[in-house]
N, CA, C and O of each residue as an XYZ file, in Angstrom:
504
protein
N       0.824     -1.187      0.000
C       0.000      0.000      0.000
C       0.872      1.256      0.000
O       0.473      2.238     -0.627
N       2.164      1.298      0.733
C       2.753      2.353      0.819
C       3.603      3.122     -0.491
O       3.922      4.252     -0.858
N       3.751      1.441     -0.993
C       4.577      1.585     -2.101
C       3.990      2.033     -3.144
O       4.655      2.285     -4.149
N       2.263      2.271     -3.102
C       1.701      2.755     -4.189
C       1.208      3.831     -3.692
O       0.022      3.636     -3.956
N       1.247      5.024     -3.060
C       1.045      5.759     -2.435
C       2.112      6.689     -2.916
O       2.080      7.844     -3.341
N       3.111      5.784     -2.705
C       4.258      6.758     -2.830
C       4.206      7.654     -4.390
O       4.245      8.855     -4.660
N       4.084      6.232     -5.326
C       4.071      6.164     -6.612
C       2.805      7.446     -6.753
O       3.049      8.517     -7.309
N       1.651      7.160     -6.238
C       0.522      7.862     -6.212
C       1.193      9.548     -6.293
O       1.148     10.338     -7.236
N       1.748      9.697     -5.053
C       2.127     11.051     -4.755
C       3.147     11.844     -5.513
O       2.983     13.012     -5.867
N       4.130     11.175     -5.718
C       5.362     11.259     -6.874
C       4.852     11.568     -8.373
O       5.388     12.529     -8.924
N       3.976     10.928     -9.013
C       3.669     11.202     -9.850
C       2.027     11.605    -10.629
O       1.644     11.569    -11.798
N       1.389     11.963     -9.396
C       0.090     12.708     -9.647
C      -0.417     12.020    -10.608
O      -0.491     12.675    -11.648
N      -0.808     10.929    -10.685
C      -1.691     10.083    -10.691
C      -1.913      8.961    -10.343
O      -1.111      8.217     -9.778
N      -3.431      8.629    -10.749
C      -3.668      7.095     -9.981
C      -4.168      6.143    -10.915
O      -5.303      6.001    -11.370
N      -3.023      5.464    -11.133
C      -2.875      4.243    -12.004
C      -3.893      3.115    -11.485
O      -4.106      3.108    -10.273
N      -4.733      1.885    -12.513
C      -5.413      1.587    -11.961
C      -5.668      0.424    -11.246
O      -6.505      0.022    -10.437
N      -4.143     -0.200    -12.109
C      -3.344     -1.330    -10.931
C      -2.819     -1.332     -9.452
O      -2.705     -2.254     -8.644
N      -2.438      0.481     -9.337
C      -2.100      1.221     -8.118
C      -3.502      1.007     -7.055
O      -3.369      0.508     -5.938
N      -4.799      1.451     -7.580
C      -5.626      1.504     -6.649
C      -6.480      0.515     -6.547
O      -7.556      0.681     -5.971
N      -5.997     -1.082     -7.291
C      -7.218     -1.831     -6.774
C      -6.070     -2.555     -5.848
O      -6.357     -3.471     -5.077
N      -4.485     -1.947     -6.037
C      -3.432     -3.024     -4.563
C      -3.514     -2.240     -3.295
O      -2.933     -2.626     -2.281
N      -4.344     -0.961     -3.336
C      -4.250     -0.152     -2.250
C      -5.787     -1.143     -1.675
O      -5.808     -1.734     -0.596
N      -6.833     -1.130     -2.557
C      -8.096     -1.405     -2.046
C      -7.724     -3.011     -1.279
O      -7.867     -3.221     -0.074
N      -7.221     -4.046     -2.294
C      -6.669     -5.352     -1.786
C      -6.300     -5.726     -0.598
O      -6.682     -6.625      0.150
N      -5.073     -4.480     -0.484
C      -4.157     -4.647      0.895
C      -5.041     -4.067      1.777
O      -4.827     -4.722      2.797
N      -5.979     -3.184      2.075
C      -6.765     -2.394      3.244
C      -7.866     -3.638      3.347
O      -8.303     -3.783      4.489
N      -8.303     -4.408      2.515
C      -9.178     -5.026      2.515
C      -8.819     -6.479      3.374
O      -9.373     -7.161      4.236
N      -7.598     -6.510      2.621
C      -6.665     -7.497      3.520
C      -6.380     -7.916      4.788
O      -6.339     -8.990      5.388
N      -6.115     -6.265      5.127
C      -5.931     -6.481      6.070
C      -7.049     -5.816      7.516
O      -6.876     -5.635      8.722
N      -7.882     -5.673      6.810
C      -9.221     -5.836      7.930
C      -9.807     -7.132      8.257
O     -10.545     -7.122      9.242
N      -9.631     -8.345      7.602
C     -10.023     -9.665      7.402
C      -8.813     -9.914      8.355
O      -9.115    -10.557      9.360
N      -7.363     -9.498      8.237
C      -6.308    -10.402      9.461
C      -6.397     -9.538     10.458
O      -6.019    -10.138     11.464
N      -6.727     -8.326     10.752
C      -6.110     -7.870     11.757
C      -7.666     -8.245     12.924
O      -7.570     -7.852     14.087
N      -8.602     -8.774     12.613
C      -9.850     -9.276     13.467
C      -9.763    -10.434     14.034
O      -9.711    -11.431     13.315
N      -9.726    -10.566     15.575
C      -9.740    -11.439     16.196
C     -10.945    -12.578     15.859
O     -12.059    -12.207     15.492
N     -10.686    -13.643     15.981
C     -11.489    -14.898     15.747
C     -12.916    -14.325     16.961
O     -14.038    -14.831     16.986
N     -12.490    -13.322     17.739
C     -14.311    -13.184     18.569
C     -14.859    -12.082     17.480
O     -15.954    -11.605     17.780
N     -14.450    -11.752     16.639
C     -15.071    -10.546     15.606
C     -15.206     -9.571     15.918
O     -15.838     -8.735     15.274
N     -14.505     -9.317     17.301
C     -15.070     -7.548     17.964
C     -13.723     -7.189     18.513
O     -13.617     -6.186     19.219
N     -12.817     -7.846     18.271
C     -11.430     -6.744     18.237
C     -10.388     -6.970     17.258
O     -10.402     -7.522     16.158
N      -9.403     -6.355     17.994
C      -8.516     -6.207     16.571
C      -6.978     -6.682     17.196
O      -6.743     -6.459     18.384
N      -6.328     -7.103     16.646
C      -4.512     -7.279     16.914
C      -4.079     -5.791     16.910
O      -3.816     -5.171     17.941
N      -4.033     -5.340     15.818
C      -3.736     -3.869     15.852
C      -4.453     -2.977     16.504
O      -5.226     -2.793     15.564
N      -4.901     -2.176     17.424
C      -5.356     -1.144     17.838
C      -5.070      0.219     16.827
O      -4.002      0.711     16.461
N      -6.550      0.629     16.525
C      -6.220      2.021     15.516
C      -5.357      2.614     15.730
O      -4.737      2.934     14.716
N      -4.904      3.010     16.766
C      -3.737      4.135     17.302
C      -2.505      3.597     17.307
O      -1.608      4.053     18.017
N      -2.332      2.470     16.433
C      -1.118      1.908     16.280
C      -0.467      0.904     15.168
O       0.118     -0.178     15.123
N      -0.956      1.989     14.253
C      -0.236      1.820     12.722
C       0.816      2.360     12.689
O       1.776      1.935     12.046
N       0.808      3.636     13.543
C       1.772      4.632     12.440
C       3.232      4.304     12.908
O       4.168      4.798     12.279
N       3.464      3.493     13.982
C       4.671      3.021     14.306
C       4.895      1.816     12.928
O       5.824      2.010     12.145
N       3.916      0.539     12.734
C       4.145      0.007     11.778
C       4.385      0.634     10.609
O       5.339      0.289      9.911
N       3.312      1.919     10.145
C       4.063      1.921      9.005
C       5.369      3.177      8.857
O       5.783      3.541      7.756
N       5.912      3.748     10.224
C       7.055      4.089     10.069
C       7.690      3.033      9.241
O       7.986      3.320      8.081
N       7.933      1.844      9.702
C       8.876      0.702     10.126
C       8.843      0.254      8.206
O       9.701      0.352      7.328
N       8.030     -0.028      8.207
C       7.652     -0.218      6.690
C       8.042      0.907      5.755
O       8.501      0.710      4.630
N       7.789      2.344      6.398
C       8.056      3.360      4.536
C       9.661      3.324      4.141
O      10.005      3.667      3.010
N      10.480      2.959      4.978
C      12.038      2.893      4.325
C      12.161      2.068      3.295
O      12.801      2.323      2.275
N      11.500      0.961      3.543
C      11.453     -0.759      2.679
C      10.492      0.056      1.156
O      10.870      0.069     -0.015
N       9.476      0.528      1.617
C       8.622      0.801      0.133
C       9.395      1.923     -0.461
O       9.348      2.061     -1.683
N      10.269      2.935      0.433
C      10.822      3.797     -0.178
C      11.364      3.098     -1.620
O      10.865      3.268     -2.732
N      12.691      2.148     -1.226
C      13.414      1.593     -2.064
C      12.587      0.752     -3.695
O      12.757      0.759     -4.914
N      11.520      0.020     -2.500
C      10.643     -0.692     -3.799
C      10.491      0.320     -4.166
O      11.451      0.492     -4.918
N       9.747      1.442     -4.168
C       8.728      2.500     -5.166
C      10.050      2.737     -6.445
O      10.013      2.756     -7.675
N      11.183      2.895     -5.414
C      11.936      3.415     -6.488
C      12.518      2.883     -7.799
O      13.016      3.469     -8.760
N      12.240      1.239     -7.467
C      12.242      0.757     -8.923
C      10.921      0.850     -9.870
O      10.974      0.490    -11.046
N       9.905      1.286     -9.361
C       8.787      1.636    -10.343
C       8.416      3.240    -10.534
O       7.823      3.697    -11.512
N       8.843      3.923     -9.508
C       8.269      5.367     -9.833
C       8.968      6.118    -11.497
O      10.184      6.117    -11.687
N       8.097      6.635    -12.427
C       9.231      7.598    -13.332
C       9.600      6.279    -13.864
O      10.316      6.648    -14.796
N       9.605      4.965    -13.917
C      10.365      3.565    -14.297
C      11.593      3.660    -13.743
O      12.577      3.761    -14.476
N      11.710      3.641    -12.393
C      12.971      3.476    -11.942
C      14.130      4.613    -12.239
O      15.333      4.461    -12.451
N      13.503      5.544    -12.190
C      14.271      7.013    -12.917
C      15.392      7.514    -11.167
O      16.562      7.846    -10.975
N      14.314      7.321    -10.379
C      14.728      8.032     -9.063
C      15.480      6.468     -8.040
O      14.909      5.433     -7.696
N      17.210      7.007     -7.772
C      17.426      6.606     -6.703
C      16.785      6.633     -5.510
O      16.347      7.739     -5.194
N      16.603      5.744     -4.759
C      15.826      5.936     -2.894
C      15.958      7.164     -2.416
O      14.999      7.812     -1.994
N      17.144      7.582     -2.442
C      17.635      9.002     -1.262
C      16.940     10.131     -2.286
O      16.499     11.182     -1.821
N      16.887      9.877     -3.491
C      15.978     11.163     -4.549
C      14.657     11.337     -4.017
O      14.210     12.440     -3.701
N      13.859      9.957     -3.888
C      12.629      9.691     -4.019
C      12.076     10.334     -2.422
O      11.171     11.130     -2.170
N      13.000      9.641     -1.557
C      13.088     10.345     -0.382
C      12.615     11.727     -0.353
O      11.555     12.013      0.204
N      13.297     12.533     -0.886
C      13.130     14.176     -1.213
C      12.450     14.472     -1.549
O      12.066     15.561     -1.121
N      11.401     13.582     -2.969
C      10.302     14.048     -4.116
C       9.431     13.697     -2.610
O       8.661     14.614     -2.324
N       9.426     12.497     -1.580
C       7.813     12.059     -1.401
C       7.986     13.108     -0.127
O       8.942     13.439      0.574
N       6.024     13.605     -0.200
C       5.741     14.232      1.436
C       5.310     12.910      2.158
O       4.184     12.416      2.194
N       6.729     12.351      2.850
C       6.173     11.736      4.097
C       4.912     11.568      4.703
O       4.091     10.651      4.683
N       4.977     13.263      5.539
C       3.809     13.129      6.128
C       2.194     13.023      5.984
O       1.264     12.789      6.756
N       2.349     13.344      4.466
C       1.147     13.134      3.613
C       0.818     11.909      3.642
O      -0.302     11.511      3.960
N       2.046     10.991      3.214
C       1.584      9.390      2.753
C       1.483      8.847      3.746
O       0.752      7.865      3.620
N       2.069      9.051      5.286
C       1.386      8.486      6.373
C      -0.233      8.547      6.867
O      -1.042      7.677      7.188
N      -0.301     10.306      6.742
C      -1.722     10.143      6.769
C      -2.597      9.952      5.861
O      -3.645     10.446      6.278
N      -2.746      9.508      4.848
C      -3.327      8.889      3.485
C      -3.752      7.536      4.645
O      -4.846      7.139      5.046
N      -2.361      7.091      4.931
C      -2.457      5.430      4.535
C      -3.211      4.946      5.925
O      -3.950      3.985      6.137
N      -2.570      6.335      7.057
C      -3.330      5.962      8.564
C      -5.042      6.444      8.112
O      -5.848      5.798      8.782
N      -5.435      7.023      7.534
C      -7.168      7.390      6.803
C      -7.091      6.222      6.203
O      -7.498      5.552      7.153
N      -6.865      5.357      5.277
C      -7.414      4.393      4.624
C      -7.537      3.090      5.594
O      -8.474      2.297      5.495
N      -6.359      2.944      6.653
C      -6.722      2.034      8.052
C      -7.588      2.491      8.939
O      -8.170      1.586      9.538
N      -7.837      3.389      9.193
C      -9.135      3.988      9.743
C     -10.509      3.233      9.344
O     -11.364      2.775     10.103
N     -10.483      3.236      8.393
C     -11.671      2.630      7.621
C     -12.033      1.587      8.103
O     -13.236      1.343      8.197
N     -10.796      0.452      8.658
C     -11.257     -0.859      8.297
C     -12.100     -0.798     10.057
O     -13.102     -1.503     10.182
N     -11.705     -0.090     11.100
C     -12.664      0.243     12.040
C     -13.847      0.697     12.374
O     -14.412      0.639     13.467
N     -14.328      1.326     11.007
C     -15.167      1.727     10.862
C     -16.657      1.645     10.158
O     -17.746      2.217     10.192
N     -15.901      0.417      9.414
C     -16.751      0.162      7.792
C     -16.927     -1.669      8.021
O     -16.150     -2.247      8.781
N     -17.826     -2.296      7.408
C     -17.945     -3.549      7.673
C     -17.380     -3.774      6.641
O     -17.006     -3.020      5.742
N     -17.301     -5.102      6.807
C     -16.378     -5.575      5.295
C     -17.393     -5.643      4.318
O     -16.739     -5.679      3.275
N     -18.471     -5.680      4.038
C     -19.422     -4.866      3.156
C     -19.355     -4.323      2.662
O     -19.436     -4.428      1.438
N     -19.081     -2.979      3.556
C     -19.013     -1.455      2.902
C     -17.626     -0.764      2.840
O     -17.249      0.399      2.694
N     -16.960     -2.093      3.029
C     -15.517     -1.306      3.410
C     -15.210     -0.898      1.982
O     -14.839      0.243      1.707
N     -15.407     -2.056      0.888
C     -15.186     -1.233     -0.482
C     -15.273     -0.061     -1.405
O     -14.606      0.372     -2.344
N     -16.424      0.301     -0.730
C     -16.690      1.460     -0.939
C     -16.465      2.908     -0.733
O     -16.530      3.958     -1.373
N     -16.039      2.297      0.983
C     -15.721      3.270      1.765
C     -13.665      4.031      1.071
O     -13.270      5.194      1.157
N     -12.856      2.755      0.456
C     -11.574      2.992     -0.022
C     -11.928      3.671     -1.115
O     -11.425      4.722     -1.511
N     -13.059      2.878     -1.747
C     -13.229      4.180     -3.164
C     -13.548      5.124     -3.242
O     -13.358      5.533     -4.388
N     -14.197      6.167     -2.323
C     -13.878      7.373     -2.112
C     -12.939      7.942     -1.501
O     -12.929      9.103     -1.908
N     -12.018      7.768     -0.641
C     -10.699      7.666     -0.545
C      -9.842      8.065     -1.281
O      -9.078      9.025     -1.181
N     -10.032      6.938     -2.418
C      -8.877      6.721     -3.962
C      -9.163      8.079     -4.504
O      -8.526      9.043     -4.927
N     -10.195      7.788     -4.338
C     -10.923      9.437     -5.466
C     -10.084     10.658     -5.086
O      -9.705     11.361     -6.023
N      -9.758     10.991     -3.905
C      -9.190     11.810     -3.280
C      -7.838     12.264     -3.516
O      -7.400     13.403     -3.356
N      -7.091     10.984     -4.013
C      -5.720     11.078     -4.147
C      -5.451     11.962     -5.242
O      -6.408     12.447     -5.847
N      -4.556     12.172     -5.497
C      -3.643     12.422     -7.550
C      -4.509     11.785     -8.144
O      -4.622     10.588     -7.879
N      -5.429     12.438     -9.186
C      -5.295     11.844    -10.370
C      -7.239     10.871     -9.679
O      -8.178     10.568    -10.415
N      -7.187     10.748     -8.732
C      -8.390      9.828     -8.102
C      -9.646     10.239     -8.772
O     -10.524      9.409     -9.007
N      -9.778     11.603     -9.117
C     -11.059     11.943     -9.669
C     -11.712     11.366    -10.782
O     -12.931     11.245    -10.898
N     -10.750     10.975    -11.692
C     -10.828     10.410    -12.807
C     -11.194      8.696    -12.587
O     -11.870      7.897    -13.235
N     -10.287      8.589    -11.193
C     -10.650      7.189    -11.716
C     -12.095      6.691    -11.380
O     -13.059      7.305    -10.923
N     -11.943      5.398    -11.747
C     -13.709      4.343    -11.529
C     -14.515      5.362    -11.739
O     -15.504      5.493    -11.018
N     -14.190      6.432    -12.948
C     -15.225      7.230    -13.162
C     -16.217      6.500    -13.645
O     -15.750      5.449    -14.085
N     -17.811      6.581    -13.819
C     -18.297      6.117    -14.607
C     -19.106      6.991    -16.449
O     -19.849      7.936    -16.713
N     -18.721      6.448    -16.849
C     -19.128      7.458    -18.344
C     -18.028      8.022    -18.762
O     -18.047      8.751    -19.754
């Protein structure tokens, strides 16, 4: 998710392979992070953003073989991405999965997506 985020932000738009691995992985991971009693969670909302500290160094590097096609070294890409943007993107799209049943959780990312670079356009219909 981060790694397409990044991509997302870097290059102002939203590709449409980009936003059904963002929808996948959020979707994903509302199905693991629910305890077998269905009413809690492993993760506690208030405690992503340490995980995905821990994680944006690792997607830094991945993004950077796909952003631009691999145009930008890590320590470049570093510079192009707002951090603090793509944390809170990605801590709003985990938000969701607390909020939304797995029902409506789909729906709930696709307005989301819409939001990003380039999101307006997508799953447009017409």
């Amino acid at each position: 998710m981060l790694i397409q985020l990044i991509e997302n932000q870097v290059e102002q738009r939203l590709r449409n392979s980009w936003a059904i691995y963002i929808r996948d992985a959020i979707m994903e991971i509302q199905d693991l992070n629910l305890m077998d009693n269905k009413k809690s969670h492993y993760v506690k909302a208030d405690a992503w953003e340490e995980l995905l500290e821990l994680g944006f160094d690792a997607a830094i590097y991945q993004a950077s073989l796909e952003v631009g096609n691999g145009e930008y070294q890590p320590v470049q890409l570093l510079e192009l991405a707002n951090k603090a943007e793509i944390m809170r993107t990605a801590n709003q799209l985990l938000s969701l999965t607390y909020s939304h049943s797995a029902d409506s959780l789909g729906s709930a990312i696709n307005e989301e997506l819409r939001k990003l670079a380039g999101g307006a356009d997508w799953n447009k219909v017409g």
